[in-house]
C-alpha positions as CSV (number, residue, x, y, z in Angstrom):
1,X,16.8,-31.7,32.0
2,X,15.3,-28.5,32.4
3,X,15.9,-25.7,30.1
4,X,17.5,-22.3,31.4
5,X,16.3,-19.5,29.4
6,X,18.5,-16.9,27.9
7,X,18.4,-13.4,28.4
8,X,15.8,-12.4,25.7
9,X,13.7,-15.7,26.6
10,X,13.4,-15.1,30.1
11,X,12.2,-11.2,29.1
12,X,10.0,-12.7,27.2
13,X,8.6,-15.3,29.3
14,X,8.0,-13.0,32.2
15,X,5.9,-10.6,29.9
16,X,3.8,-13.8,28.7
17,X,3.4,-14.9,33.0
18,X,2.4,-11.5,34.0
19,X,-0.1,-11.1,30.7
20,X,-4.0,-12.3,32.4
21,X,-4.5,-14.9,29.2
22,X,-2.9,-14.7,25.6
23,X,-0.4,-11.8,23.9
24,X,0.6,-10.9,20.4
25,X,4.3,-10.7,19.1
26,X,3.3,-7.1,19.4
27,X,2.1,-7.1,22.6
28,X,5.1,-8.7,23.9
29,X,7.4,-6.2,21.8
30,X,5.9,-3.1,22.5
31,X,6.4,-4.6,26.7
32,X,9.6,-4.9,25.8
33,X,10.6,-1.4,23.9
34,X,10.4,0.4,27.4
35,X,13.2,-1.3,28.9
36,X,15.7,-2.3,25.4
37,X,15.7,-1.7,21.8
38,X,14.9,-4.7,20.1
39,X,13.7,-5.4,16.4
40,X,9.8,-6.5,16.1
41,X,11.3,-9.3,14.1
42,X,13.6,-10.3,17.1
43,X,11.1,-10.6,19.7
44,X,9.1,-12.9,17.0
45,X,11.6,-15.0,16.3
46,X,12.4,-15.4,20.2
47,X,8.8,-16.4,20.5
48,X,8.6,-18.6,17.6
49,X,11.8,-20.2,19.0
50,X,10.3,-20.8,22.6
51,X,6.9,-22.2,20.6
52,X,9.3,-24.5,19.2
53,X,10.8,-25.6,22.1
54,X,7.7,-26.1,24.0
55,X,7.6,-23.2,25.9
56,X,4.7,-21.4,24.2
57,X,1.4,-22.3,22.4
58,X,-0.2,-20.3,20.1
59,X,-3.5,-20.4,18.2
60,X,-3.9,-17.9,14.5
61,X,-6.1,-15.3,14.6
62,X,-6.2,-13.6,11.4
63,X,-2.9,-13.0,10.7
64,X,-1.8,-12.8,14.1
65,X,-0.7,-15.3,16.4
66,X,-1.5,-15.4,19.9
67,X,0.8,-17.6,22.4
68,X,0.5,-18.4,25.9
69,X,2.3,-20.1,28.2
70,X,2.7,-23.7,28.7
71,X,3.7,-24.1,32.5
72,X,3.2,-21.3,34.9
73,X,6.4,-19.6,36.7
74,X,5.8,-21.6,39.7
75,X,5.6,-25.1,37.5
76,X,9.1,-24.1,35.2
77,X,11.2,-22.9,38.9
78,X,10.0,-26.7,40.2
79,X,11.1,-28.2,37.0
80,X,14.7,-26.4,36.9
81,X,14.9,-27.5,40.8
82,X,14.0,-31.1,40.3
83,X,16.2,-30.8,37.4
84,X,19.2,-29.4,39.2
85,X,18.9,-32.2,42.2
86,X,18.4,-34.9,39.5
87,X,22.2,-34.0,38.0
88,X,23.8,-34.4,41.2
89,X,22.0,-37.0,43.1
90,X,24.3,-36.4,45.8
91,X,23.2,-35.9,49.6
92,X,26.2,-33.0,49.7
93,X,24.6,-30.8,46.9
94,X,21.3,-31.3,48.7
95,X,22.8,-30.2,52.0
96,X,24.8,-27.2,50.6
97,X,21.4,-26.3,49.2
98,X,19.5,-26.4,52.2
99,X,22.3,-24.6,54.2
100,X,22.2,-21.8,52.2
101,X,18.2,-20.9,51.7
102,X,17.2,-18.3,54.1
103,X,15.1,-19.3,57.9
104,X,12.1,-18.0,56.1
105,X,12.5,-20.3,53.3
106,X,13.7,-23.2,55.8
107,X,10.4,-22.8,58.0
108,X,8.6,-22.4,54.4
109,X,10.1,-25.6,53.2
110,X,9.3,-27.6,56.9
111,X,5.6,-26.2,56.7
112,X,5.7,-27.8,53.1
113,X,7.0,-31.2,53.7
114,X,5.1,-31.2,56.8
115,X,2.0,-30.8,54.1
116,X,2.9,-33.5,51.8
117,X,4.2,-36.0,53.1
118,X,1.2,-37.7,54.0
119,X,0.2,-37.7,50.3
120,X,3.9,-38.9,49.2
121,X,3.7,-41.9,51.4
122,X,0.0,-42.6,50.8
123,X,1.3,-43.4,46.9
């Protein structure tokens, strides 16, 4: 089952997406000041936490640690969609789903399927 982030996580995350290759704690916390006030050892503890969990990796430099990601956006939205569809198995919740997406994301969705299938049933 795919993990929702919480607030903080999710702030954090999308700083550690956006970032082109690996941030600090301080990177991340300074990012952060402009929108909230947050303790330094907050946002470390929030990225320790997500390291934990699997969210994060990190390598020590010095004293500091540096953490990148270990799915992209893209990669985490597909695993909390597969993850959603798995809970239900139900053609209903499927349906509802695909009633409710916009006709941009419809056409987007045909052009997709349109694209893999050949590759699904080739497996």
């Amino acid at each position: 089952m795919a993990h929702r982030f919480g607030d903080l996580e999710a702030a954090v995350m999308d700083r550690v997406w956006m970032a082109d290759g690996e941030l600090t704690v301080r990177d991340v916390f300074e990012s952060l000041l402009l929108e909230r006030h947050l303790a330094y050892t907050t946002v470390m503890s929030t990225m320790d936490n997500l390291h934990r969990k699997g969210w994060l990796d990190r390598e020590r430099h010095g004293k500091a640690y540096f953490y990148w990601p270990t799915l992209t956006r893209e990669e985490y939205g597909a695993q909390l969609m597969r993850s959603a569809l798995e809970g239900s198995r139900s053609d209903l919740v499927l349906a509802r789903f695909v009633e409710q997406i916009s006709d941009d994301d419809s056409d987007a969705l045909r052009a997709l399927l349109r694209r893999t299938a050949p590759r699904r049933t080739a497996s």
